[in-house]
ROLOPA-646426 format. One record per residue (C-alpha): residue in three letters; chain; x, y, z. Coordinates in steps of 0.05 Angstrom, whole numbers, padded with zeros to 5 digits. Layout:
ROLOPA-646426
<r><resn>ALA</resn><chain>A</chain><xx>X</xx><yy>Y</yy><zz>Z</zz></r>
...
This chain:
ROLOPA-646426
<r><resn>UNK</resn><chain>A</chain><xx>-01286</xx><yy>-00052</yy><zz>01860</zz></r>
<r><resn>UNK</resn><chain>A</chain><xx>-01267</xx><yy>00014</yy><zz>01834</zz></r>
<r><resn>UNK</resn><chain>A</chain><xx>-01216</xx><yy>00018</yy><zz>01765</zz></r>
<r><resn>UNK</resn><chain>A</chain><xx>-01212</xx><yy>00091</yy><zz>01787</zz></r>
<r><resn>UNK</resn><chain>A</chain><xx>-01130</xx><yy>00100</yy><zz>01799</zz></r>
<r><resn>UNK</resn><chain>A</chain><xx>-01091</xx><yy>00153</yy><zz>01853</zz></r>
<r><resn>UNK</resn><chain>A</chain><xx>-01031</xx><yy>00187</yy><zz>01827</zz></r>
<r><resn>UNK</resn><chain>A</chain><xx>-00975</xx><yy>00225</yy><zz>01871</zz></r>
<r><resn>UNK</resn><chain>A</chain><xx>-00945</xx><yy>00286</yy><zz>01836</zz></r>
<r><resn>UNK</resn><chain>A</chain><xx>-00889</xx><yy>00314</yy><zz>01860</zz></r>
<r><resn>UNK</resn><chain>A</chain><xx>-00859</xx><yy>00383</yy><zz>01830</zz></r>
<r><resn>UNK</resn><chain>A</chain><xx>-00783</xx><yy>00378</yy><zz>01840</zz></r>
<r><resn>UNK</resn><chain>A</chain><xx>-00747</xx><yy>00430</yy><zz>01803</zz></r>
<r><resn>UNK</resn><chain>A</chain><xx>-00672</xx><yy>00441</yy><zz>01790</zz></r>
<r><resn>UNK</resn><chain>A</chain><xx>-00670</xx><yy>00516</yy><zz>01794</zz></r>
<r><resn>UNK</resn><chain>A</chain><xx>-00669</xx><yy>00541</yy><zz>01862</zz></r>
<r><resn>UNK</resn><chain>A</chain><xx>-00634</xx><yy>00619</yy><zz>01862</zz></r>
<r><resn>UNK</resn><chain>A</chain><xx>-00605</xx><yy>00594</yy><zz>01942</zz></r>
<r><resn>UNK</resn><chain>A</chain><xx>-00587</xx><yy>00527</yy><zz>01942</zz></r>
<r><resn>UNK</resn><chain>A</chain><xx>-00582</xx><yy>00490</yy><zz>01862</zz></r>
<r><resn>UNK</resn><chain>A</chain><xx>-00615</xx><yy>00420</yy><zz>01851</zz></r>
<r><resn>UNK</resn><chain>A</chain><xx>-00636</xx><yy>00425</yy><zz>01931</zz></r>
<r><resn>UNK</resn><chain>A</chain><xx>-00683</xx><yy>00359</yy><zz>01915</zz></r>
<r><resn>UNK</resn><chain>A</chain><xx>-00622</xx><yy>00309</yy><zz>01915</zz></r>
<r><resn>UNK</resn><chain>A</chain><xx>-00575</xx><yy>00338</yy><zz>01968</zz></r>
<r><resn>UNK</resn><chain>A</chain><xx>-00577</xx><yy>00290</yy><zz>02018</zz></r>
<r><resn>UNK</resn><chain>A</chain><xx>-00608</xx><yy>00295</yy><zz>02085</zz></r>
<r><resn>UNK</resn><chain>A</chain><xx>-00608</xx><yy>00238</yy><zz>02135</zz></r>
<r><resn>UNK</resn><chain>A</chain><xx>-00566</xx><yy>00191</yy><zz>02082</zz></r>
<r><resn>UNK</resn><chain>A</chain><xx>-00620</xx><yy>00207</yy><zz>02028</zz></r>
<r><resn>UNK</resn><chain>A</chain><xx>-00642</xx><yy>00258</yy><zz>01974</zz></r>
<r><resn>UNK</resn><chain>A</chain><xx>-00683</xx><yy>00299</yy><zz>01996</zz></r>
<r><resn>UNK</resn><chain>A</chain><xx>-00735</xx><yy>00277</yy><zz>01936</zz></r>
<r><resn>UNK</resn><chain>A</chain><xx>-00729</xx><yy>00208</yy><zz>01963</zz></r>
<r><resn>UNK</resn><chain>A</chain><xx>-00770</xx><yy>00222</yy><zz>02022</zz></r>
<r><resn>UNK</resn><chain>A</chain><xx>-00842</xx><yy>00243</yy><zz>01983</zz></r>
<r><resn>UNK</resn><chain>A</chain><xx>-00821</xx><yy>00189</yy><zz>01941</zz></r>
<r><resn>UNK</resn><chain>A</chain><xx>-00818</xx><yy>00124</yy><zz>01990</zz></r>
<r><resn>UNK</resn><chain>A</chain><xx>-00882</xx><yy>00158</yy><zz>02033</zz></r>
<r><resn>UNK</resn><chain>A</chain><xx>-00925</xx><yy>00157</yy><zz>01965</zz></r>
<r><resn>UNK</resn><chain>A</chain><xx>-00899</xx><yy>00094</yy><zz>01951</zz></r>
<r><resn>UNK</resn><chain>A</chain><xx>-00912</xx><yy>00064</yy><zz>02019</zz></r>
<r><resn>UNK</resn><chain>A</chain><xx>-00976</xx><yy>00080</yy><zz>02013</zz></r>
<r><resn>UNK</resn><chain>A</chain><xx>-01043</xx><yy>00031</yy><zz>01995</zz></r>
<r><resn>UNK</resn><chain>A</chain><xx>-01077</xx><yy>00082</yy><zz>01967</zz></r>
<r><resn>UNK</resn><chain>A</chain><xx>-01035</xx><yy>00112</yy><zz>01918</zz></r>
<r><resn>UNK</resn><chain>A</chain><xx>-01019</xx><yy>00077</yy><zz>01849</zz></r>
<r><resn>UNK</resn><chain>A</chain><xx>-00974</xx><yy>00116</yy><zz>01820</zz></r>
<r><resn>UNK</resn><chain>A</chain><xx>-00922</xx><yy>00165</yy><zz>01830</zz></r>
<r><resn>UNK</resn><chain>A</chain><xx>-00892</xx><yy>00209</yy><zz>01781</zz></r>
<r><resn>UNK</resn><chain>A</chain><xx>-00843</xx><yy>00267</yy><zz>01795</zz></r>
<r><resn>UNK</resn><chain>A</chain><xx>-00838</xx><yy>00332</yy><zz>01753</zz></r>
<r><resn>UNK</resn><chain>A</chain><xx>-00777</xx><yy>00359</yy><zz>01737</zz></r>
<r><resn>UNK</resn><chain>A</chain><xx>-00730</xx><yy>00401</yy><zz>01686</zz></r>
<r><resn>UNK</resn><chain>A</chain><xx>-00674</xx><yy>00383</yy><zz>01710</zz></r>
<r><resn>UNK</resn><chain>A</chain><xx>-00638</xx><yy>00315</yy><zz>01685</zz></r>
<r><resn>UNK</resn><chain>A</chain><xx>-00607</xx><yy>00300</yy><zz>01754</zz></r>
<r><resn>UNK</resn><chain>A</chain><xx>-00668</xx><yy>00310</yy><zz>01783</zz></r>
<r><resn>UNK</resn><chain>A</chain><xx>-00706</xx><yy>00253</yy><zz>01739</zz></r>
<r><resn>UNK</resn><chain>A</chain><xx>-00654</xx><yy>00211</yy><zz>01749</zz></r>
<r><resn>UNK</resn><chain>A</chain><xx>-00652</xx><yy>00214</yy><zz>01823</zz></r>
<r><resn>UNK</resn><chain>A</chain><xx>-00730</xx><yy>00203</yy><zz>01823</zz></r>
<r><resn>UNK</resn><chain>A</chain><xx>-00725</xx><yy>00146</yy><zz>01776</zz></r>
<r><resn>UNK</resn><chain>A</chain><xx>-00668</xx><yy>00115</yy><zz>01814</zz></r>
<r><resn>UNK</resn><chain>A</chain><xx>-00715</xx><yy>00111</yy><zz>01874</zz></r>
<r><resn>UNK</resn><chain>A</chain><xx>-00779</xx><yy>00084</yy><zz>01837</zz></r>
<r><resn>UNK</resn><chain>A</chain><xx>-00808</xx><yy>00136</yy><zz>01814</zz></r>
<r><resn>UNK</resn><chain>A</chain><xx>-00833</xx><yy>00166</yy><zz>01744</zz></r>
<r><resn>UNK</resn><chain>A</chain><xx>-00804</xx><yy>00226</yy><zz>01709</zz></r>
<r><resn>UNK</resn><chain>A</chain><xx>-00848</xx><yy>00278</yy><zz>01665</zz></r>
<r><resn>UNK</resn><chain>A</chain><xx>-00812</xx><yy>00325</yy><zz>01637</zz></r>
<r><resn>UNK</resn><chain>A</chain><xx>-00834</xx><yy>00395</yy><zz>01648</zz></r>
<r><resn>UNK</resn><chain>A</chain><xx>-00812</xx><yy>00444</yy><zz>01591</zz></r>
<r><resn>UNK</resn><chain>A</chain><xx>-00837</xx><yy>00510</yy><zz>01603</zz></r>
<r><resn>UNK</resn><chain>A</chain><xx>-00803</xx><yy>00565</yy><zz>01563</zz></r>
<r><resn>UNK</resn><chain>A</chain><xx>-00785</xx><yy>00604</yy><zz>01629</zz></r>
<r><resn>UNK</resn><chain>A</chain><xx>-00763</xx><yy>00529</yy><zz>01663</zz></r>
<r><resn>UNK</resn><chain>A</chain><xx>-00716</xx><yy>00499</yy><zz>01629</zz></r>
<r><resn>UNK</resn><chain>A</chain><xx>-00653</xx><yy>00541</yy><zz>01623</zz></r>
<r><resn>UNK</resn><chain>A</chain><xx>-00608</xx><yy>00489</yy><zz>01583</zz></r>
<r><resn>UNK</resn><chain>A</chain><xx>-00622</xx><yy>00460</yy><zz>01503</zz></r>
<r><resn>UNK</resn><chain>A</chain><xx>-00656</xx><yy>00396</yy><zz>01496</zz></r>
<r><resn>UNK</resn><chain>A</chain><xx>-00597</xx><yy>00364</yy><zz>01462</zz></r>
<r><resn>UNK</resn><chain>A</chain><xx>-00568</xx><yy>00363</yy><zz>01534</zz></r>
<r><resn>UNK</resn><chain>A</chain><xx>-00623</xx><yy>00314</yy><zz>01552</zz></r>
């Protein structure tokens, strides 16, 4: 048996220019994010899945349906101070 582990990443960022923190309007009666989520989770052969953000909305969307968060702090990507996190 192998100890070697899968890991779903999913890039979910808060600052789309057309439609603002697109990953958790709903479509269908979900967030949009929830979809990748429940697949990779649904699945044998992933372990874990972890979604990147830098938005706080975002991360709590993806934690609120199982996932977990990584921050991503880019100087260009995240346009508000880390106090607000």
């Amino acid at each position: 048996m192998s100890n070697i582990k899968t890991v779903a990443i999913i890039h979910a960022r808060g600052g789309s220019v057309r439609i603002p923190l697109k990953n958790i309007k709903e479509v269908g009666g979900k967030p949009l994010l929830a979809y990748p989520i429940l697949l990779s989770r649904s699945s044998l052969d992933i372990d874990r899945v972890i979604v990147s953000t830098d938005h706080p909305e975002i991360a709590a969307c993806a934690r609120e349906w199982g996932a977990e968060i990584r921050l991503c702090v880019l100087q260009n990507c995240l346009k508000m101070s880390l106090a607000n996190w």
